[in-house]
Backbone as JSON, one array per atom type, in Angstrom:
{
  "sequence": "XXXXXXXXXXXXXXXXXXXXXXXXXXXXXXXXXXXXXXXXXXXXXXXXXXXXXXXXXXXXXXXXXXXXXXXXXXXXXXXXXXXXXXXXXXXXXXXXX",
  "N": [[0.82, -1.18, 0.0], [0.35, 2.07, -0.07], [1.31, 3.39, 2.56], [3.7, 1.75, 2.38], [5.06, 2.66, 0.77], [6.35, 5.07, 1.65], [8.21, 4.37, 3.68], [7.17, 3.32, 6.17], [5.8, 0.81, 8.02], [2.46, 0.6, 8.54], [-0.67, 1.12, 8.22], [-1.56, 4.99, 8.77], [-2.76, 6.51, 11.62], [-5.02, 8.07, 11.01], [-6.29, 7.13, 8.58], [-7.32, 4.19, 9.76], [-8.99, 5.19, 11.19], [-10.75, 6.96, 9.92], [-11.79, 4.35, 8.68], [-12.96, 3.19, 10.95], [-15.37, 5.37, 11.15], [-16.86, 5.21, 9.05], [-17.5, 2.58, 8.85], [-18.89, 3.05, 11.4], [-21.37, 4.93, 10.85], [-22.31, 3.27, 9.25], [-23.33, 1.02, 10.23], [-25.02, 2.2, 11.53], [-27.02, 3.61, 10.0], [-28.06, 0.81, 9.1], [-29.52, 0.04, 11.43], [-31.18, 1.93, 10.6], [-32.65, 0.82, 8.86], [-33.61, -1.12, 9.7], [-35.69, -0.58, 10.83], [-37.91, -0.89, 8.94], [-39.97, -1.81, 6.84], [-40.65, -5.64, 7.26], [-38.58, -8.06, 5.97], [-37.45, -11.04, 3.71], [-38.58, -12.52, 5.69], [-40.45, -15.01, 4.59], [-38.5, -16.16, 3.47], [-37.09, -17.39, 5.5], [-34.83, -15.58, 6.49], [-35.54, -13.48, 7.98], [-34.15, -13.0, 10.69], [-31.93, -12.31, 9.93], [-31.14, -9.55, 9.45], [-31.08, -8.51, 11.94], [-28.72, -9.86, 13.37], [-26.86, -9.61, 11.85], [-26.36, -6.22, 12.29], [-26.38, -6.68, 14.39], [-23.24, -8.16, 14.22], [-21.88, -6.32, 13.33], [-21.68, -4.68, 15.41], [-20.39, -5.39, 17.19], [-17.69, -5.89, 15.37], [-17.28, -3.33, 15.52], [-16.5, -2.87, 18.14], [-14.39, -4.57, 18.42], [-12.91, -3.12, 16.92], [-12.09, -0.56, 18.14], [-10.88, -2.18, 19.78], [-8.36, -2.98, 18.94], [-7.41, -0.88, 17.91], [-7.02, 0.61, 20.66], [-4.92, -1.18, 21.2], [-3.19, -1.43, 19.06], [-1.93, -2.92, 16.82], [-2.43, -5.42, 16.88], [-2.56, -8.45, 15.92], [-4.36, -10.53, 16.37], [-6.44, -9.7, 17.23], [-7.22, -7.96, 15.2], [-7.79, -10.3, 12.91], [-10.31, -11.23, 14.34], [-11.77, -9.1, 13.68], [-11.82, -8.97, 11.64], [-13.31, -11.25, 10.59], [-15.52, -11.11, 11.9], [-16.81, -8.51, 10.83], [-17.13, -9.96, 7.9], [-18.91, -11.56, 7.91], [-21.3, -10.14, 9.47], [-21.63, -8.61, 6.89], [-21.64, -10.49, 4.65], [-24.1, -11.57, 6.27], [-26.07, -9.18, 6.05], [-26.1, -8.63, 3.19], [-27.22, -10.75, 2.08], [-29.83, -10.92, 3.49], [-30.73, -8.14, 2.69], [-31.14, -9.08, -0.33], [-33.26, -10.64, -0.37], [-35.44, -8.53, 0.02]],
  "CA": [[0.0, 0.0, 0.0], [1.16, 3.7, -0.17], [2.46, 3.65, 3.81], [4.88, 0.8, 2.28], [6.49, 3.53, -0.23], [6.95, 5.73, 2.73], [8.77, 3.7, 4.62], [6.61, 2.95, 7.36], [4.92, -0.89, 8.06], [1.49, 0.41, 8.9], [-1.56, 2.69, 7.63], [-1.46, 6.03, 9.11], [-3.78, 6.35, 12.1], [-5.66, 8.65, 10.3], [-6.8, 5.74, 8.02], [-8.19, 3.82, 10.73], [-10.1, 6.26, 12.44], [-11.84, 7.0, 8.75], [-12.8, 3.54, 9.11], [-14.12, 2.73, 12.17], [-16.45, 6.23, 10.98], [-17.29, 4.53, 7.58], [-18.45, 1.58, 9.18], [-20.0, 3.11, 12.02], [-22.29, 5.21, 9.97], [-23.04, 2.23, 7.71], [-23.91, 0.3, 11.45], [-26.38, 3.29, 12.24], [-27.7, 3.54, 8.58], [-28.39, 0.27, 9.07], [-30.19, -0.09, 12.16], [-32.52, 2.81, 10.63], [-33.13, 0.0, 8.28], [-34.16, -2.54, 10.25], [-37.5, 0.01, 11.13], [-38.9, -0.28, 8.21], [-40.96, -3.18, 6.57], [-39.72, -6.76, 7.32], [-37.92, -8.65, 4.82], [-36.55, -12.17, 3.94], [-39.01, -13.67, 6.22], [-40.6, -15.76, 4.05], [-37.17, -17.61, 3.09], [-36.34, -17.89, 5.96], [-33.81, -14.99, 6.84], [-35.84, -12.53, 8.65], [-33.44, -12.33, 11.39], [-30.51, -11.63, 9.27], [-30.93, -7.93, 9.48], [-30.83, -7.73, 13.26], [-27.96, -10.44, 13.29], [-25.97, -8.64, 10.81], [-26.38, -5.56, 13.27], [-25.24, -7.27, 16.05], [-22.2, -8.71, 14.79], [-21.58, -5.28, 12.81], [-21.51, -3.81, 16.55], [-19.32, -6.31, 17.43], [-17.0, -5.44, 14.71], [-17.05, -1.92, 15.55], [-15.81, -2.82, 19.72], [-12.78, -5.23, 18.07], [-11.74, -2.41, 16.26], [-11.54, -0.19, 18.98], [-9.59, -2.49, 20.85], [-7.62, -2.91, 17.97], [-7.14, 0.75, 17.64], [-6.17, 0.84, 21.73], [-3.74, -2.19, 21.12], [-1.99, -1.48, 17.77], [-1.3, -4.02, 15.69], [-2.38, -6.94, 17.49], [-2.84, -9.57, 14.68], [-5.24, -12.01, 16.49], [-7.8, -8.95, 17.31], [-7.33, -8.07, 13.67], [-8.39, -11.37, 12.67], [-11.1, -11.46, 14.73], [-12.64, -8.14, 13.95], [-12.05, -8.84, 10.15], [-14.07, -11.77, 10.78], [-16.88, -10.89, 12.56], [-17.11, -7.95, 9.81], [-17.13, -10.06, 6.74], [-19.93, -12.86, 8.73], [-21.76, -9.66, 8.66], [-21.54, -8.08, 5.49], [-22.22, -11.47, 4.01], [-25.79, -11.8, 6.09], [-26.97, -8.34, 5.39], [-26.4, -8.81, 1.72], [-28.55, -12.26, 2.0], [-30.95, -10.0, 4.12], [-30.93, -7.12, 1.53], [-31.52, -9.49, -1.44], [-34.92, -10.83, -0.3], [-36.66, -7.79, 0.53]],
  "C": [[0.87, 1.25, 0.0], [2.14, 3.47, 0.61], [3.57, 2.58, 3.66], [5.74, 1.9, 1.4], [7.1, 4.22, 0.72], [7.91, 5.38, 3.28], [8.01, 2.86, 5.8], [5.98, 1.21, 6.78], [3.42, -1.05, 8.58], [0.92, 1.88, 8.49], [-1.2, 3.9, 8.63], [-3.04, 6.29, 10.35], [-5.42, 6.85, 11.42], [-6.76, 7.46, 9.47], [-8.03, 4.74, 8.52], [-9.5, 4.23, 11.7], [-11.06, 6.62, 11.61], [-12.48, 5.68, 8.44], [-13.38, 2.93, 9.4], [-15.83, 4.01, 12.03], [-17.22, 5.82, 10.09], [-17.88, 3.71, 8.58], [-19.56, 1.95, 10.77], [-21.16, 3.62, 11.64], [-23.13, 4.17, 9.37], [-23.77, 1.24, 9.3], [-25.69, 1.32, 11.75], [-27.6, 3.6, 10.98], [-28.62, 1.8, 8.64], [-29.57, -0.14, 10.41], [-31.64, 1.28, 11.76], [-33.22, 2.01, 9.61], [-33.95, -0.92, 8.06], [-35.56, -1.97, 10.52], [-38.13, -0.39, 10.5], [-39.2, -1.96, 7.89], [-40.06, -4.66, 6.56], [-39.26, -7.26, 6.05], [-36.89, -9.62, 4.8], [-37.41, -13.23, 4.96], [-39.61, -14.46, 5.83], [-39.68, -17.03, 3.14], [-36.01, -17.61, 4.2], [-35.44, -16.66, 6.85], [-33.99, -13.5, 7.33], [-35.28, -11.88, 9.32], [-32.24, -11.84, 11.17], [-30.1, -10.12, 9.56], [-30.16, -7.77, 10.77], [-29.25, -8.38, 13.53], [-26.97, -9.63, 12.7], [-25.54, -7.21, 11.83], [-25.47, -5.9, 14.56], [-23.64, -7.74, 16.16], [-21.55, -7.16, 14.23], [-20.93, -3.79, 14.34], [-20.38, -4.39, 16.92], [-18.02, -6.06, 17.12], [-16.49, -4.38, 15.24], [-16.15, -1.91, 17.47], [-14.52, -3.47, 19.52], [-12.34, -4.14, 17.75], [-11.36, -0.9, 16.61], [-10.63, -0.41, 20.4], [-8.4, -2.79, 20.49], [-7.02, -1.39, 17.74], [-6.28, 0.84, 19.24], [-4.65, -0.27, 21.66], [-2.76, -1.86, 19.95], [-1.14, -1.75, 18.04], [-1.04, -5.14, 16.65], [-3.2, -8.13, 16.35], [-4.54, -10.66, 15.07], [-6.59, -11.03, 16.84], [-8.34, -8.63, 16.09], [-7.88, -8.8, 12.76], [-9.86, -11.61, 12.97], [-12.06, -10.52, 14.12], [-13.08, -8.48, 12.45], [-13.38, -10.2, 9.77], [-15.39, -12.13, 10.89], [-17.47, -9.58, 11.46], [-17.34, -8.96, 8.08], [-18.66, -10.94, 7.27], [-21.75, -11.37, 8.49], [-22.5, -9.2, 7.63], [-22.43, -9.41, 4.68], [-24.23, -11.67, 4.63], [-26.18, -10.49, 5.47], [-26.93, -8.39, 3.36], [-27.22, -10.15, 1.76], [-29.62, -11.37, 2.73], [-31.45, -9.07, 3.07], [-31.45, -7.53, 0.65], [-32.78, -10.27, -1.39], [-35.71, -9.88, -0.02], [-37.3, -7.2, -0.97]]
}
């Protein structure tokens, strides 16, 4: 990435902090989501939305402990994790409504 031409071995905090804001937005965008008319419950994947939510919060507390720890690999892992788990339901949530 760029901060490798620099010299340096890691993004620029800056970076990080744009987004844990990106995804918190997209957490809060989404919970104004969940108000509105259900969807997916007829195949099944009603609770995806709120699920998705939950681990999306989840996400968002790894990667402020990730942010207090920098550059701990196995929180990193985890957070990237619990963000893709996610990403993946609300797009299965999204695509039945």
């Amino acid at each position: 990435m760029l901060w490798h031409l620099r010299g340096t071995s890691r993004p620029p905090l800056v970076a990080g902090i744009a987004h844990g804001l990106v995804g918190t937005v997209g957490l809060a965008a989404l919970l104004l989501a969940l108000r509105g008319p259900p969807r997916g419950v007829a195949a099944g994947a009603g609770s995806f939305g709120a699920v998705s939510a939950v681990l999306f919060a989840g996400a968002v507390l790894t990667g402020i402990v990730m942010l207090a720890l920098r550059r701990n690999g196995a929180v990193m892992a985890i957070h990237a994790g619990i963000a893709i788990t996610a990403y993946v339901l609300l797009l299965a949530w999204s695509s039945l409504g």
